[in-house]
C-alpha positions as CSV (number, residue, x, y, z in Angstrom):
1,X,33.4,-0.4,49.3
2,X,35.9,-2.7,50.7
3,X,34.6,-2.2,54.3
4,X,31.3,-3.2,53.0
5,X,32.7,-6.1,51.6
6,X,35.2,-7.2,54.8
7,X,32.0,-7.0,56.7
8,X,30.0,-9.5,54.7
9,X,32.8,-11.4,55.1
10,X,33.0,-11.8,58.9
11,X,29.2,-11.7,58.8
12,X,27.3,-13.2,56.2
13,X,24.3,-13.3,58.0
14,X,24.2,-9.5,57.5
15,X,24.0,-9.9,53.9
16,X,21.1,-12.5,53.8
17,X,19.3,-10.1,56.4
18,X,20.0,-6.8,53.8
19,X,18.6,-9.3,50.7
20,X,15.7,-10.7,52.9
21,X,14.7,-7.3,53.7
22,X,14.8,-6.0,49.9
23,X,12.6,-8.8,49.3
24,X,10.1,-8.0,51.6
25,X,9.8,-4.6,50.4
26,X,9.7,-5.7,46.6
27,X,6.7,-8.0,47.7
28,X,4.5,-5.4,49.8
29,X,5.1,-2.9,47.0
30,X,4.2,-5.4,44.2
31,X,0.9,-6.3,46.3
32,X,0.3,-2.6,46.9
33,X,0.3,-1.8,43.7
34,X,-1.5,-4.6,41.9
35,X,-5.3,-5.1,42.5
36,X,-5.8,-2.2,43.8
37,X,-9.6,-3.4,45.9
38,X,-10.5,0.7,46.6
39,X,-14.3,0.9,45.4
40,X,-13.2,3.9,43.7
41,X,-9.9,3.3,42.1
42,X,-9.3,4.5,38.3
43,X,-8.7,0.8,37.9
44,X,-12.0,-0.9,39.6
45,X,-13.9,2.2,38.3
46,X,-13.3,1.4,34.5
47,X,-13.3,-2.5,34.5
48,X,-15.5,-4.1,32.3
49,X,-18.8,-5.7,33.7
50,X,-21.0,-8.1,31.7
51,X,-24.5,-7.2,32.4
52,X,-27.3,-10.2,31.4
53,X,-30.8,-8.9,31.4
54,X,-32.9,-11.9,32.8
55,X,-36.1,-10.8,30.9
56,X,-34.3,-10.7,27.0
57,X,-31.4,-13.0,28.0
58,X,-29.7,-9.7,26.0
59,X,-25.8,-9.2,27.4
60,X,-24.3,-6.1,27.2
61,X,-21.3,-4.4,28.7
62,X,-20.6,-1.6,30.5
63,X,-17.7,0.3,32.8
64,X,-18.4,-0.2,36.6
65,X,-18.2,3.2,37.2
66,X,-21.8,4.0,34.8
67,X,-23.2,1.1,36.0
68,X,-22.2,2.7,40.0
69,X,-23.3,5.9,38.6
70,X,-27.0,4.7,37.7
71,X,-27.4,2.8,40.4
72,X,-26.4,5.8,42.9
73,X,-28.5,8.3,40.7
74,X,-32.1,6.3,42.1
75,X,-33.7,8.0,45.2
76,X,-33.7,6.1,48.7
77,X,-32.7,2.4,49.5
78,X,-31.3,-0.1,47.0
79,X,-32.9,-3.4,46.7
80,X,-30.4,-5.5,45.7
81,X,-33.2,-7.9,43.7
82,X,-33.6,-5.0,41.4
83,X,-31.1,-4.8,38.7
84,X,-30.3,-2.3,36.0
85,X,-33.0,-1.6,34.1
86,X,-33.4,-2.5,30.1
87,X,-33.7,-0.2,28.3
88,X,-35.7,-2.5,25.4
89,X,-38.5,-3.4,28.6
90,X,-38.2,-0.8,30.9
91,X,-37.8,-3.7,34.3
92,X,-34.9,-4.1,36.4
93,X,-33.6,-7.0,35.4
94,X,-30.1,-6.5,34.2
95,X,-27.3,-8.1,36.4
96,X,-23.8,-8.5,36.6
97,X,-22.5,-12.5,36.5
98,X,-20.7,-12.7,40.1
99,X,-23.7,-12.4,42.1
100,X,-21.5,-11.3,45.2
101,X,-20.1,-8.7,43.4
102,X,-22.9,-7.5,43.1
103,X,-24.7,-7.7,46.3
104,X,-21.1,-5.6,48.1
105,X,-21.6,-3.2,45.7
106,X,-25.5,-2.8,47.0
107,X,-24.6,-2.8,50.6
108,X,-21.8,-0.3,50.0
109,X,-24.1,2.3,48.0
110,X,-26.7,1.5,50.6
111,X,-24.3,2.5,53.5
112,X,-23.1,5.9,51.8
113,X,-26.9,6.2,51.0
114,X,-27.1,5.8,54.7
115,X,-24.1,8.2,55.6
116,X,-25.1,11.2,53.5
117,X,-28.8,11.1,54.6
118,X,-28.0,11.1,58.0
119,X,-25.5,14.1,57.7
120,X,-28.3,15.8,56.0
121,X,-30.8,14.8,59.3
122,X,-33.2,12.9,56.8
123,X,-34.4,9.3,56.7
124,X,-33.5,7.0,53.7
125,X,-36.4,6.2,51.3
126,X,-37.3,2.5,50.5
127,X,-36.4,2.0,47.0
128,X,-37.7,4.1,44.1
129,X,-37.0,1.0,41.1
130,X,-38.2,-2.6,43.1
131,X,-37.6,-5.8,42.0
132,X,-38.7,-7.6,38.5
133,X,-41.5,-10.4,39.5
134,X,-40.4,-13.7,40.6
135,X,-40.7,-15.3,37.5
136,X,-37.7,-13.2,35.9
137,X,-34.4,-14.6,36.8
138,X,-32.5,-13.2,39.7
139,X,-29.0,-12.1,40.1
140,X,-26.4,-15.1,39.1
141,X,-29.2,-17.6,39.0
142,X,-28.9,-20.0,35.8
143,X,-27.4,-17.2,34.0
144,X,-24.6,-18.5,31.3
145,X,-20.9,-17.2,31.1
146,X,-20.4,-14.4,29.0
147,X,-18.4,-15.8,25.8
């Protein structure tokens, strides 16, 4: 111990080099660890989304991962103008607030979509649920912030 300390005498550099690197460390691991941004980490998976269905003005909230779930369970493509579907009207018109969000989570779905069909040596279908009429609201378009 009193090596260690004769040599942080003669050097003190040495010692602000040790702390710096500590630091370092503490930070990468701290930013590691929170906000995880894996599509399919417990945390993202179980996080709250508002869902505002354009055609009721209805909000309702469910976890990402069921609103992931129904949205991988529809056969072929994903049109990204076609939102969950209400159960009250039976249209597609249900979408989360951050319209971005929303529109990475369609491409990414699309691209496994992609993936997994071309493994399989079959063409993806165009989408199965289409897009509500252009008079219901689209995605993040006038919708109000959830209270």
């Amino acid at each position: 111990m009193n090596k260690i300390r004769e040599l942080l005498e003669k050097s003190p550099w040495l010692g602000w080099a040790v702390a710096g690197v500590i630091l370092a460390a503490a930070i990468v691991l701290y930013v590691m660890r929170s906000g995880s941004s894996e599509p399919y980490s417990p945390d993202r998976l179980t996080q709250t989304v508002s869902i505002r269905f354009a055609d009721t003005g209805e909000v309702i909230e469910m976890p990402r991962g069921e609103m992931e779930r129904d949205l991988r369970s529809r056969a072929g493509r994903l049109d990204a103008g076609a939102g969950i579907i209400n159960p009250k009207t039976g249209q597609a018109t249900g979408f989360p607030y951050s319209k971005t969000d929303w529109e990475r989570t369609i491409e990414r779905l699309n691209s496994e979509k992609e993936t997994v069909a071309k493994k399989r040596g079959k063409a993806l279908g165009e989408p199965t649920v289409k897009a509500p009429p252009p008079s219901v609201m689209q995605p993040g378009e006038g919708a109000p912030a959830p209270k």
